[in-house]
SEDRENFI-808636 format. One record per residue (C-alpha): residue number from 1; x, y, z. Coordinates in nm, 3 decimals, decimal comma. Layout:
<pt NUM; <X; Y; Z>> ...
***
This chain:
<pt 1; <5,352; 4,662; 2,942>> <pt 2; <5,518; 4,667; 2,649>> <pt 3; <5,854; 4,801; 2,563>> <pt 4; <5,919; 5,134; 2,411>> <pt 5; <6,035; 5,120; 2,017>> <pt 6; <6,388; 5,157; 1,989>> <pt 7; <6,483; 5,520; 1,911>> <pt 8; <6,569; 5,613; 1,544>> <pt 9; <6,896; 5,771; 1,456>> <pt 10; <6,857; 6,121; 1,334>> <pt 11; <6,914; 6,162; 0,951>> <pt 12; <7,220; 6,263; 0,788>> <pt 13; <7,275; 6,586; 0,648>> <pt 14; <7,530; 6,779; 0,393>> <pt 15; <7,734; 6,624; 0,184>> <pt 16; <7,749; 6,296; 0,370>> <pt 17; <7,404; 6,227; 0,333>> <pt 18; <7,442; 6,279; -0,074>> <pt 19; <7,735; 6,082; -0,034>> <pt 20; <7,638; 5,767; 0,153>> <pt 21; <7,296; 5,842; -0,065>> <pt 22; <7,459; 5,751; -0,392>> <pt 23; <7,651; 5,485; -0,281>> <pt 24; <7,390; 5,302; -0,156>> <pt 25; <7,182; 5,371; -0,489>> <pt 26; <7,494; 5,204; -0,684>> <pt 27; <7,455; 4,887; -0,439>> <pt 28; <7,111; 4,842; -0,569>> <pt 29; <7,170; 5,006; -0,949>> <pt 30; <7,434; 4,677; -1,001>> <pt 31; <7,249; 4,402; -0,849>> <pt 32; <6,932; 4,530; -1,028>> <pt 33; <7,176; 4,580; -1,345>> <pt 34; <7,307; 4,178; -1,322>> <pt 35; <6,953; 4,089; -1,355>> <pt 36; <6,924; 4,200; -1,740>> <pt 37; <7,265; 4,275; -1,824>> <pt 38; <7,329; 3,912; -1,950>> <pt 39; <7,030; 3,861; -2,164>> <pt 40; <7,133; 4,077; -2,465>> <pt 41; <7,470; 3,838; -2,401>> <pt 42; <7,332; 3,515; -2,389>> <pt 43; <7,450; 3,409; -2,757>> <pt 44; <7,808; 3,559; -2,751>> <pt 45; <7,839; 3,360; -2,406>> <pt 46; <7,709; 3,043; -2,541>> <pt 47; <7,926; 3,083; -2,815>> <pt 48; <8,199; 3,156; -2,631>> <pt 49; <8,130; 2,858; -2,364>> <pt 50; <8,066; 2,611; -2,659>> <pt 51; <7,696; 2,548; -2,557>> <pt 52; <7,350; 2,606; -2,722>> <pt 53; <7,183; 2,937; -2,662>> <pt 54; <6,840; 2,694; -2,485>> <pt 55; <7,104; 2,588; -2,259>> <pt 56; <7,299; 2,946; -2,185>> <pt 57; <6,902; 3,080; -2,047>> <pt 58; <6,984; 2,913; -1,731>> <pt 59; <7,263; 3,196; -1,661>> <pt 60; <6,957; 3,433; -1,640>> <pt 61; <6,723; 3,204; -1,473>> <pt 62; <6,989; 3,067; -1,188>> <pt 63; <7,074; 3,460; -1,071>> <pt 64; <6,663; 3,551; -1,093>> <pt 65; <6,539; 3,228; -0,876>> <pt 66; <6,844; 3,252; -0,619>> <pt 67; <6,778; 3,591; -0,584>> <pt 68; <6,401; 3,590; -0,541>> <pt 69; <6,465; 3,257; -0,267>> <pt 70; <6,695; 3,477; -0,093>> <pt 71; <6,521; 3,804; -0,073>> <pt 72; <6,289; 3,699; 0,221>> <pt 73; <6,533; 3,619; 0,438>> <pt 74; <6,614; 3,983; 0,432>> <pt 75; <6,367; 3,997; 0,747>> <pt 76; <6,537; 3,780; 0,965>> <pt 77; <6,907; 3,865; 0,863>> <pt 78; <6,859; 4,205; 0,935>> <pt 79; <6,713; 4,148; 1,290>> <pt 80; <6,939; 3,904; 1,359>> <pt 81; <7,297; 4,084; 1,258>> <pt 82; <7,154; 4,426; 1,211>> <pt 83; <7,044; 4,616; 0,846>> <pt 84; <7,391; 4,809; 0,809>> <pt 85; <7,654; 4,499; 0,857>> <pt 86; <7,332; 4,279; 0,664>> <pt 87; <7,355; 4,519; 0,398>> <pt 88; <7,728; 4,583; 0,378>> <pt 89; <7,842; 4,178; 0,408>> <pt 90; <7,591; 4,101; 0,106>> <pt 91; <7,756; 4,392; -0,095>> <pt 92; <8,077; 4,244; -0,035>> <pt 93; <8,012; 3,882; -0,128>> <pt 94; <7,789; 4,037; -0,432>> <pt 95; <8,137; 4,173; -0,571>> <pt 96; <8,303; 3,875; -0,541>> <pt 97; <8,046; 3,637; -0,643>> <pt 98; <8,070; 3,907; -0,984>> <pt 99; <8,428; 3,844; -0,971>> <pt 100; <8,400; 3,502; -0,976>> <pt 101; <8,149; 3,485; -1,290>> <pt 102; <8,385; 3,694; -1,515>> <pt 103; <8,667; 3,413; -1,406>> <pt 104; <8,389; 3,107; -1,517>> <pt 105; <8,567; 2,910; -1,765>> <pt 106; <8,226; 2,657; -1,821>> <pt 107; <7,884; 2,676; -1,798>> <pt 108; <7,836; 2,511; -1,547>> <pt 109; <8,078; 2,722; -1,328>> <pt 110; <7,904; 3,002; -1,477>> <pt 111; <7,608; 2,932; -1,362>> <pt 112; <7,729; 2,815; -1,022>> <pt 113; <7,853; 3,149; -0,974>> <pt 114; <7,540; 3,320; -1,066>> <pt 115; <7,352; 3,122; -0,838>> <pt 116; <7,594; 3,232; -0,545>> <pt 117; <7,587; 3,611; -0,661>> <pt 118; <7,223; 3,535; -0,746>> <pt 119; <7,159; 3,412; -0,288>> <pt 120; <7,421; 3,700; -0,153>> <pt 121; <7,272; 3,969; -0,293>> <pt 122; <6,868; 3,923; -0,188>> <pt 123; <6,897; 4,162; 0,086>> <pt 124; <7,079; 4,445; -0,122>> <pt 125; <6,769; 4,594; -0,301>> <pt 126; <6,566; 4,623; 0,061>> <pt 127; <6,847; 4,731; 0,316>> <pt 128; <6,917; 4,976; 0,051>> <pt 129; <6,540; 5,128; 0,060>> <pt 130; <6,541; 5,092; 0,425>> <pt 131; <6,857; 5,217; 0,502>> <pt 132; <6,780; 5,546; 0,229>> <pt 133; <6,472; 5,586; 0,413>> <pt 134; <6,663; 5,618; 0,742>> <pt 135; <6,925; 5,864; 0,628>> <pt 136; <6,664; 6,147; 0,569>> <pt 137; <6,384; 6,338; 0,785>> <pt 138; <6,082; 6,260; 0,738>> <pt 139; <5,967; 6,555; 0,527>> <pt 140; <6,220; 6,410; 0,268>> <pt 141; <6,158; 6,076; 0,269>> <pt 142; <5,980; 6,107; -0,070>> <pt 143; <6,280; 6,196; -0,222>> <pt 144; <6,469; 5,897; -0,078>> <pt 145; <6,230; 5,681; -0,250>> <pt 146; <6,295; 5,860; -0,546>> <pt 147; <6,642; 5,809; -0,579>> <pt 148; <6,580; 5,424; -0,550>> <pt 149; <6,345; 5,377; -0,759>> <pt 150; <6,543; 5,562; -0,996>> <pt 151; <6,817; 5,337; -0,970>> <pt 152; <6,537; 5,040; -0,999>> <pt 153; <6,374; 5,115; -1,324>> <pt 154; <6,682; 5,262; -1,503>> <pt 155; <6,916; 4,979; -1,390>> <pt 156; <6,671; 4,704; -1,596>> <pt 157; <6,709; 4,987; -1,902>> <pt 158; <7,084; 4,984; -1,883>> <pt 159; <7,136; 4,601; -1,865>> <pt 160; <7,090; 4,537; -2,191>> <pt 161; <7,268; 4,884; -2,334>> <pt 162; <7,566; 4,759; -2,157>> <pt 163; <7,564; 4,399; -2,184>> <pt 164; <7,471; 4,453; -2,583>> <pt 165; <7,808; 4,701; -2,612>> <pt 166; <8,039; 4,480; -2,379>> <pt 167; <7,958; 4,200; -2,607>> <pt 168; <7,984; 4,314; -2,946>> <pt 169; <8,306; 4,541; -2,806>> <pt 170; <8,469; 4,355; -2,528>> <pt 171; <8,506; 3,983; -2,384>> <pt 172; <8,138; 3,893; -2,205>> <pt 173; <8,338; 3,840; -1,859>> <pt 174; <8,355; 4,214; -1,874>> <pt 175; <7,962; 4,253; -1,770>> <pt 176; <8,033; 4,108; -1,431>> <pt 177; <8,366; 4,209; -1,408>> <pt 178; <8,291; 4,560; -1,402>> <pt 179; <8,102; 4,518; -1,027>> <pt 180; <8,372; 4,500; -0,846>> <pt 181; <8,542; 4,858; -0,851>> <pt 182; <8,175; 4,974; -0,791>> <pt 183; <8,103; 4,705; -0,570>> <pt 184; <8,420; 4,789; -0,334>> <pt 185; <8,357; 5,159; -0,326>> <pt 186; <8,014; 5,151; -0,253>> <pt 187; <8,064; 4,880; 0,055>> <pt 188; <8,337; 5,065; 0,159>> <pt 189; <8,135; 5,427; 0,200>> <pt 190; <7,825; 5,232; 0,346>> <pt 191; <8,061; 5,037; 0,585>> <pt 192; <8,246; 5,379; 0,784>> <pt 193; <7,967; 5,613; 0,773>> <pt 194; <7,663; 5,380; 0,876>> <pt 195; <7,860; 5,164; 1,090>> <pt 196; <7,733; 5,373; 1,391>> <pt 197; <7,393; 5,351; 1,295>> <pt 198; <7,389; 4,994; 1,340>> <pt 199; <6,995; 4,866; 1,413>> <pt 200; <6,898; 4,652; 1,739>> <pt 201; <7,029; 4,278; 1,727>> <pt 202; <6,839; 3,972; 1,861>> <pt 203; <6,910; 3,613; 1,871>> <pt 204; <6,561; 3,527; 1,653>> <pt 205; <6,523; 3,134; 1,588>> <pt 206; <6,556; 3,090; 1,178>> <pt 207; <6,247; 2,933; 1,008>> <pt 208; <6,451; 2,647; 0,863>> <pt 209; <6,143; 2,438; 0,729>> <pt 210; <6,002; 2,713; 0,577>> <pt 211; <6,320; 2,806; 0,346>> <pt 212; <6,349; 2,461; 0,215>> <pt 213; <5,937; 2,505; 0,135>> <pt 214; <6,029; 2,824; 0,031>> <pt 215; <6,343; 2,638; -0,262>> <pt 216; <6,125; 2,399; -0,353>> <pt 217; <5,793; 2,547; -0,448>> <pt 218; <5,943; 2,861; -0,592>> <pt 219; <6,238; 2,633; -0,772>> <pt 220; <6,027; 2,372; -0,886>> <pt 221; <5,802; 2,610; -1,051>> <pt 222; <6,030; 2,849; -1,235>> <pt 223; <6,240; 2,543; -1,360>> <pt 224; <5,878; 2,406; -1,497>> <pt 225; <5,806; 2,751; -1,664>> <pt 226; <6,171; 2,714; -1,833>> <pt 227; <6,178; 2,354; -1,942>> <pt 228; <5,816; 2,331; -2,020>> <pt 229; <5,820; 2,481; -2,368>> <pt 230; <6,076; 2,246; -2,485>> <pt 231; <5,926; 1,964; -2,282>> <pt 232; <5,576; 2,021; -2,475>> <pt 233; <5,445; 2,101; -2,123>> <pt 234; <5,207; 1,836; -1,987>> <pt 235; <5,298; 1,546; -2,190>> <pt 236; <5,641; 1,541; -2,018>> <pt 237; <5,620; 1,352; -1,677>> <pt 238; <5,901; 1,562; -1,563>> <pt 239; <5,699; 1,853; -1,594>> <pt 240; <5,401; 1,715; -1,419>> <pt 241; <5,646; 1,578; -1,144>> <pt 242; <5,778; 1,941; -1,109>> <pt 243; <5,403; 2,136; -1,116>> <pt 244; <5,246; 1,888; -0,858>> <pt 245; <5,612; 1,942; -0,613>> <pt 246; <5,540; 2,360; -0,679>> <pt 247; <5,173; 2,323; -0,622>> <pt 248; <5,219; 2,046; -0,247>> <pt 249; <5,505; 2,286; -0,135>> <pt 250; <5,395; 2,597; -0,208>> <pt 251; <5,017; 2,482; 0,008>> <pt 252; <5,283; 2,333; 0,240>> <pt 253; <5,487; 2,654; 0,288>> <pt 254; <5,173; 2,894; 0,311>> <pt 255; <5,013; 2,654; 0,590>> <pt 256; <5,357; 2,645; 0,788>> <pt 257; <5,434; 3,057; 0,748>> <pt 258; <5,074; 3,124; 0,880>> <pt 259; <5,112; 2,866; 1,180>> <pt 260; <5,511; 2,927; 1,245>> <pt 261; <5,652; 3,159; 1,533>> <pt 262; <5,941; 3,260; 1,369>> <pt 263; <5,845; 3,279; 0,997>> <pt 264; <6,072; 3,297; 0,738>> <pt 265; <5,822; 3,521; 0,502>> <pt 266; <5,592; 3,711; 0,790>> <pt 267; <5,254; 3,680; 0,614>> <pt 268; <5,076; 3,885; 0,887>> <pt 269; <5,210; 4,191; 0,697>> <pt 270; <4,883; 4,125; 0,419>> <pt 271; <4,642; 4,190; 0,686>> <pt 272; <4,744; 4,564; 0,583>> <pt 273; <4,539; 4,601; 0,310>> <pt 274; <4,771; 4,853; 0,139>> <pt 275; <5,023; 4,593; 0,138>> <pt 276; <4,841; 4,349; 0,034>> <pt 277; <4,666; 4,520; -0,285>> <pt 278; <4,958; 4,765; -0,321>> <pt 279; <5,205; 4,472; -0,334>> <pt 280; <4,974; 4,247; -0,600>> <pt 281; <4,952; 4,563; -0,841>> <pt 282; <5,322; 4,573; -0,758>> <pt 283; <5,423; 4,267; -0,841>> <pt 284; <5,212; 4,272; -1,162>> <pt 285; <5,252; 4,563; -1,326>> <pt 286; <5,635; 4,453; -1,266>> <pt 287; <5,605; 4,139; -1,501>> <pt 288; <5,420; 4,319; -1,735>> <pt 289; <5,720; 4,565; -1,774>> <pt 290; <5,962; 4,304; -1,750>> <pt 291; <5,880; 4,102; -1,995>> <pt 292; <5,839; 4,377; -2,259>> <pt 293; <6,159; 4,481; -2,144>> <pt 294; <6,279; 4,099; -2,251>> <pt 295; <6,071; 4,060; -2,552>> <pt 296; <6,119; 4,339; -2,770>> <pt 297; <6,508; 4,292; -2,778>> <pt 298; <6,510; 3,942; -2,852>> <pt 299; <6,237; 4,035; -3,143>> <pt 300; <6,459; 4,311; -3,249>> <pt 301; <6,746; 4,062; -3,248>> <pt 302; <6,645; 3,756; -3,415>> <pt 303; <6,404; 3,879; -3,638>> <pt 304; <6,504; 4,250; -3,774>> <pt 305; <6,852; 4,175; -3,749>> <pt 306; <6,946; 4,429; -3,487>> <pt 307; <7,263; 4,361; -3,288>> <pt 308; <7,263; 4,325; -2,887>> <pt 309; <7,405; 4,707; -2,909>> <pt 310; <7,170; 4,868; -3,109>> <pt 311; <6,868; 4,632; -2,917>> <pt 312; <6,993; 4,760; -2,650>> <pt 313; <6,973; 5,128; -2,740>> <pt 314; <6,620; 5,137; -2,828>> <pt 315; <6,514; 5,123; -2,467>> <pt 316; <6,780; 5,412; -2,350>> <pt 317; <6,553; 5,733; -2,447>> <pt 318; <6,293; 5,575; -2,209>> <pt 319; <6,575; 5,507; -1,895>> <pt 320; <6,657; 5,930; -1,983>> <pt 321; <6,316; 6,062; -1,955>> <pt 322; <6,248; 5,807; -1,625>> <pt 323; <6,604; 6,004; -1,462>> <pt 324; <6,488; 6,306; -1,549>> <pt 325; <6,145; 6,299; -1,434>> <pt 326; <6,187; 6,077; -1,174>> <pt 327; <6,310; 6,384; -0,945>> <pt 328; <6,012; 6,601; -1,032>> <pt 329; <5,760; 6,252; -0,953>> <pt 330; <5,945; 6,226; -0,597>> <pt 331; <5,870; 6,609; -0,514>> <pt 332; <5,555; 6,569; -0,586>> <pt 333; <5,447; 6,243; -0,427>> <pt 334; <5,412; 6,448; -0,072>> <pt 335; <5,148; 6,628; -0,183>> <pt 336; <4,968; 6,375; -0,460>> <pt 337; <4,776; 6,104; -0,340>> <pt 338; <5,033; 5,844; -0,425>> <pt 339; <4,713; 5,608; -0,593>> <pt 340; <4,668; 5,917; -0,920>> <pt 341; <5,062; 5,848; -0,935>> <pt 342; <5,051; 5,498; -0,992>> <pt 343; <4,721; 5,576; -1,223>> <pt 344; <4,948; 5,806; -1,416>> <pt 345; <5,179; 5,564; -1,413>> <pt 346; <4,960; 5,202; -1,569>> <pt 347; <4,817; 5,466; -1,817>> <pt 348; <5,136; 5,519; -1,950>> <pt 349; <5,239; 5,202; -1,961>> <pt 350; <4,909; 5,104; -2,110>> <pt 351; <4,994; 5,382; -2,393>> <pt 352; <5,278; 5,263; -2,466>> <pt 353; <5,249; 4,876; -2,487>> <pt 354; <4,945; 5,004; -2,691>> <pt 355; <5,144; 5,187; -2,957>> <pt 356; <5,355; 4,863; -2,978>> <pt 357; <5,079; 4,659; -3,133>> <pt 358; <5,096; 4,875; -3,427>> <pt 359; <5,470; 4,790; -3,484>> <pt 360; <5,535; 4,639; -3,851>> <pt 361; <5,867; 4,521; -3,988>> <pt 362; <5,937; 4,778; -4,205>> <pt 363; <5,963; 4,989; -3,837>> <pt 364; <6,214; 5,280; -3,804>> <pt 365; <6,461; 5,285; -3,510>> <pt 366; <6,273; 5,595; -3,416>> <pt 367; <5,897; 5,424; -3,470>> <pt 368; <6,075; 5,165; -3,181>> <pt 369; <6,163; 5,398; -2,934>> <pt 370; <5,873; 5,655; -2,925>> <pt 371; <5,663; 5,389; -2,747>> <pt 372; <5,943; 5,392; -2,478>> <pt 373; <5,977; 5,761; -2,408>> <pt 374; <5,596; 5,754; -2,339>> <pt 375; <5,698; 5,424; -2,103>> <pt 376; <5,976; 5,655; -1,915>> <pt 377; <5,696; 5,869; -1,825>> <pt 378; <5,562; 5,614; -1,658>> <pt 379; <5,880; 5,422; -1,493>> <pt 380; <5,910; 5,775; -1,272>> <pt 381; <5,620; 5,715; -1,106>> <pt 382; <5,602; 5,356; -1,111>> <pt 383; <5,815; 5,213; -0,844>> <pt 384; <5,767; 5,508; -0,588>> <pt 385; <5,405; 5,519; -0,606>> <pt 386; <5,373; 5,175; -0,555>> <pt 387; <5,603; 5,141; -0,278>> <pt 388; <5,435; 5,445; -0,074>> <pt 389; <5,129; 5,243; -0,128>> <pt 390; <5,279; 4,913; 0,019>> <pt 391; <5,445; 5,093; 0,266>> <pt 392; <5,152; 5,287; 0,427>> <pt 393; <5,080; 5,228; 0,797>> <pt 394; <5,402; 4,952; 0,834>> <pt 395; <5,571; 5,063; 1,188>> <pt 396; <5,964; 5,162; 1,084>> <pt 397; <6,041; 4,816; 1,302>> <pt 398; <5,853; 4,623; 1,018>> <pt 399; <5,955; 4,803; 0,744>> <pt 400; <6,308; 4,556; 0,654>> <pt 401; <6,024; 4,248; 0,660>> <pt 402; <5,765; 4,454; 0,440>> <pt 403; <6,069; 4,521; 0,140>> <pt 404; <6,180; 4,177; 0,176>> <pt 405; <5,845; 4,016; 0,063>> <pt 406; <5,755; 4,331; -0,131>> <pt 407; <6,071; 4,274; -0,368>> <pt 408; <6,116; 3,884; -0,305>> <pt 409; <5,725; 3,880; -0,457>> <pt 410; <5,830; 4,144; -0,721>> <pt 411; <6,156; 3,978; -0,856>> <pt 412; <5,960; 3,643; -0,867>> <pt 413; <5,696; 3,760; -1,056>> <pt 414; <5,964; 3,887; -1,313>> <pt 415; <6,141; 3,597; -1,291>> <pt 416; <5,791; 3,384; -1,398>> <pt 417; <5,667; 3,637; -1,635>> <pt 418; <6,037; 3,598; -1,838>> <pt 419; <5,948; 3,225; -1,861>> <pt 420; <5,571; 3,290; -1,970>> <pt 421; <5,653; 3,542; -2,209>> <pt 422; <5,878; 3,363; -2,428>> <pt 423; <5,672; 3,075; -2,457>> <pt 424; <5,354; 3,239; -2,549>> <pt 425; <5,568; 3,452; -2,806>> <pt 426; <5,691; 3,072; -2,957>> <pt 427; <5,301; 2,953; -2,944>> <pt 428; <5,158; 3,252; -3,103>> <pt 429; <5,425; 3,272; -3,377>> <pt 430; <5,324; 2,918; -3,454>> <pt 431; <4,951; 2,998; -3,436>> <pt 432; <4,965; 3,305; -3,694>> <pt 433; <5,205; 3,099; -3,916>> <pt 434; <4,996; 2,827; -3,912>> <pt 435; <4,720; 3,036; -4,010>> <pt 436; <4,940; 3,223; -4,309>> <pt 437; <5,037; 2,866; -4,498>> <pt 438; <4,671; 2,831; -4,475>> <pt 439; <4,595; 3,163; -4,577>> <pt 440; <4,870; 3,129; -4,924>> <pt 441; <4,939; 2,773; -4,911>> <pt 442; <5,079; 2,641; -5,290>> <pt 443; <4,744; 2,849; -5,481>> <pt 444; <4,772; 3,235; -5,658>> <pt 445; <4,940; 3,368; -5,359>> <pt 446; <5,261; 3,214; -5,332>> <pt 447; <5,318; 3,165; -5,744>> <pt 448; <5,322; 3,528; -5,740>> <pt 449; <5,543; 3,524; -5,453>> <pt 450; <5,780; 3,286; -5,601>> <pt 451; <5,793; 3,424; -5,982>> <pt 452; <5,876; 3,793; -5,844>> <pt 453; <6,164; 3,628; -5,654>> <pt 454; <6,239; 3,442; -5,981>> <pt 455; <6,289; 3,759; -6,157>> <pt 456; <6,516; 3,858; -5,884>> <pt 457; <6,724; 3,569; -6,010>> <pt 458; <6,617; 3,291; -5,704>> <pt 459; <6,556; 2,939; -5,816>> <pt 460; <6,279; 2,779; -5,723>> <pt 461; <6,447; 2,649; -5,375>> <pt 462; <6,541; 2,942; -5,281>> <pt 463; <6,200; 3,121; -5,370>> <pt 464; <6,094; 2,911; -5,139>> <pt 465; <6,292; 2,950; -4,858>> <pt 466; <6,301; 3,337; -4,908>> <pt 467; <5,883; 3,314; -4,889>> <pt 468; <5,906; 3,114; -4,578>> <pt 469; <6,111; 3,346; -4,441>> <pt 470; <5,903; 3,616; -4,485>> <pt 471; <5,593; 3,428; -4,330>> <pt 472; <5,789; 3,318; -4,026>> <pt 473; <5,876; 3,699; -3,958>> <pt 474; <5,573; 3,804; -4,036>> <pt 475; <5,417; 3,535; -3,778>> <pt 476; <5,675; 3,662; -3,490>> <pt 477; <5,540; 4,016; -3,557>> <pt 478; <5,177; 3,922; -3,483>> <pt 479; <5,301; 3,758; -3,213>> <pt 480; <5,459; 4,016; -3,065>> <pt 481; <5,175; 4,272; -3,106>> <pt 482; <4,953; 4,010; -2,988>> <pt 483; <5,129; 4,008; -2,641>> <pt 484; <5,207; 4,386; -2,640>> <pt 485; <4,790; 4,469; -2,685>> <pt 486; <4,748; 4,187; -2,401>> <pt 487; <4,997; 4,419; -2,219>> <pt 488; <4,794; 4,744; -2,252>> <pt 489; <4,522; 4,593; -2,127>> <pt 490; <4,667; 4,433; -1,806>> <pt 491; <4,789; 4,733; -1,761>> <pt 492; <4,484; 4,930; -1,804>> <pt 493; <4,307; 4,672; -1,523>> <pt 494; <4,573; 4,741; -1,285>> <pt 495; <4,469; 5,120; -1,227>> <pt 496; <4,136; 4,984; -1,149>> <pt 497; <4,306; 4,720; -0,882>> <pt 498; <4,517; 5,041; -0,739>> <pt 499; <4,233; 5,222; -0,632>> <pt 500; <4,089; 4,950; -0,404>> <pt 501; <4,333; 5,064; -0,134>> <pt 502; <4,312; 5,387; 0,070>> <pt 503; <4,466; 5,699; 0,062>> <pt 504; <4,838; 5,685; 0,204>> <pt 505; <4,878; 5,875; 0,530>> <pt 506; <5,135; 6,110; 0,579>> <pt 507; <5,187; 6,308; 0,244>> <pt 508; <5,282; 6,003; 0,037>> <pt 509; <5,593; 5,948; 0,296>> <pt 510; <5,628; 5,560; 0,339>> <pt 511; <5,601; 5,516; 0,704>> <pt 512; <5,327; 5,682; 0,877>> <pt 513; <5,262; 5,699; 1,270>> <pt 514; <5,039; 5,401; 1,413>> 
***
């Protein structure tokens, strides 16, 4: 016969509940934060360090991979020690792996650091979720969800308002540096008001040939995706080496997770369909978003001449109208199927990724950020739509595994998509300029060019170079509405994919009874 489930502890109420509510919101809000907060920085840091900026991308890359390695072994951490003192312990070493990057006096240290703050913190994002789940009733558990994935899609927003003013303002240390009063008050309000709410323990074996599978497939690949478009891809046999390692370990580490006891990643959960579909639109529609949220900045920056603050800024309106709608989405996901939500919400994203395309260089500040308040729109429904979906019909037991791969699949996914992006920005600038010196080469074209800047008072050099210029920015701009039309369109598949899984039970709630 098998054993009863373990009885839940009855949700928190009053003030408390708010309480230990927003703290653990701000555990999740900074570790999501130190995922984008440095990319605005990445110049002033090289600069600082006394390293190239190709070189200073692995202070972004080294927090993203760590984290996504570490996120699955949210499952077994949690069973094994229990989600509170998981969660709590990880917030603590999170702070002072922070503390330690704003202390990095090299590169390499720096990105040592990351790495460790990158590991520690994997099972912040899904204790949080589970343990907000657990802190109110049922009936509310809509609204739990809301207030994480609040702090989810603003924190990405912030990162590079914050990390653009600390940077032009302040010394770059400063955007890790500031974790660690937030770090210590959150950890200390989860620590003495959940600490009684500890889950069940067990001694459960760890799955220690699947997490070295697990490093190398997913490390092999994302350092391919990173050194590949400096490598020229393929013709590099360090790049081959490193895709035929991803592509053996990865077979090797699905083959061994299916055939395991004691998995590290329990792939049993995709035989839910919801979770399966639910987490692929998921993890999609995620590295669509992300890399927008990359590419437009670093546009804005190195072509337009925008600096990391005002770059930054353009993407605020959009984090504003996500906060304020995001309470009105959660309200309403118990009594809207939670599939027209996450239609609502790929529309809008569609929209928006579709004004983009028309962007030209002559664009406004405004013209930049009416795009993103449609996008807001869509970030409050995003996230809590799609995690209802995942979420449907997992038993609460289940539910610390089912984040873990959810957001370990997620964060990887962003992680690759950051890579992919940038290099098919580089290859389509070169396409379109390529196809521009064809288009004026030395004929009609650029004589005209060259004698109105001669009037201007430019030699012939510097004609030149001032024509060039103008081609090459011209080129990144096609690019970049090249890639933001392919993003309305991905986008506009995914509500299509969405609506191959069923109708969530329970009112859009997350867990609903077997």
């Amino acid at each position: 016969m098998a054993s009863a489930a373990p009885p839940q502890p009855r949700p928190m109420e009053g003030g408390r509940r708010a309480l230990v509510a927003i703290a653990l919101a701000l555990g999740t809000f900074m570790m999501v934060l130190d995922s984008t907060i440095a990319n605005v920085s990445l110049p002033t840091i090289a600069g600082n360090l006394g390293v190239s900026s190709d070189n200073s991308t692995w202070i972004v890359t080294a927090f993203a991979v760590a984290n996504g390695i570490s996120v699955p072994l949210t499952g077994w951490l949690m069973r094994r020690f229990g989600v509170v003192r998981t969660f709590c312990v990880s917030l603590v070493m999170f702070t002072i792996a922070s503390f330690l990057c704003g202390l990095a006096w090299s590169l390499p240290s720096l990105i040592a650091f990351r790495v460790l703050q990158g590991a520690v913190s994997g099972p912040m994002m899904p204790g949080s979720q589970a343990l907000l789940i657990s802190i109110f009733p049922p009936d509310k558990r809509s609204t739990a969800l809301g207030i994480w994935s609040m702090t989810t899609l603003v924190a990405p927003i912030m990162g590079p308002i914050l990390g653009g003013y600390i940077s032009d303002n302040y010394h770059w240390s400063w955007i890790f540096l500031i974790n660690v009063p937030f770090g210590m008050f959150a950890a200390s309000i989860c620590w003495f008001n959940l600490r009684d709410r500890e889950t069940p323990t067990a001694r459960v074996p760890i799955d220690t040939i699947g997490l070295i599978l697990l490093v190398l497939w997913v490390g092999s690949l994302q350092i391919m995706l990173d050194l590949g478009k400096n490598a020229d891809w393929f013709s590099d046999p360090m790049i081959v080496v490193l895709a035929v390692m991803a592509a053996i370990t990865f077979a090797a580490w699905l083959i061994w997770e299916l055939t395991d006891a004691n998995p590290t990643v329990d792939l049993t959960l995709f035989a839910n369909r919801n979770f399966l579909i639910g987490t692929i639109a998921f993890c999609l529609g995620y590295a669509v978003f992300f890399a927008n949220i990359l590419l437009l900045p670093l546009w804005l920056q190195t072509q337009l001449g925008y600096t990391a603050t005002w770059a930054g800024l353009v993407a605020a309106p959009s984090g504003v109208v996500a906060v304020l709608l995001t309470p009105f989405a959660a309200r309403a996901a118990g009594r809207i199927d939670a599939r027209i939500l996450a239609t609502i919400s790929f529309i809008g994203f569609a929209v928006s990724y579709w004004m983009r395309s028309g962007y030209t260089t002559t664009a406004s500040f405004w013209d930049f950020t009416l795009p993103l308040l449609v996008q807001g729109v869509s970030m409050s429904t995003f996230f809590l739509s799609m995690v209802t979906i995942s979420l449907d019909r997992i038993p609460p037991e289940r539910i610390p595994s089912a984040t873990g791969i959810s957001n370990f699949a997620r964060i990887v996914a962003g992680a690759f998509a950051a890579s992919i992006i940038t290099t098919a920005w580089d290859r389509r600038e070169a396409f379109h300029q390529a196809h521009l010196s064809e288009a004026i080469g030395t004929g009609m074209p650029y004589r005209m060019a060259v004698e109105g800047m001669a009037r201007l008072g430019l030699n012939a050099t510097q004609a030149a170079a001032a024509v060039t210029r103008q081609m090459v920015g011209q080129a990144y701009l096609l690019a970049s509405t090249d890639l933001f039309r392919l993003s309305a369109w991905l986008s506009a598949v995914l509500v299509i994919v969405v609506w191959f899984c069923r109708r969530p039970s329970g009112g859009g709630g997350p867990v609903a009874a077997d």
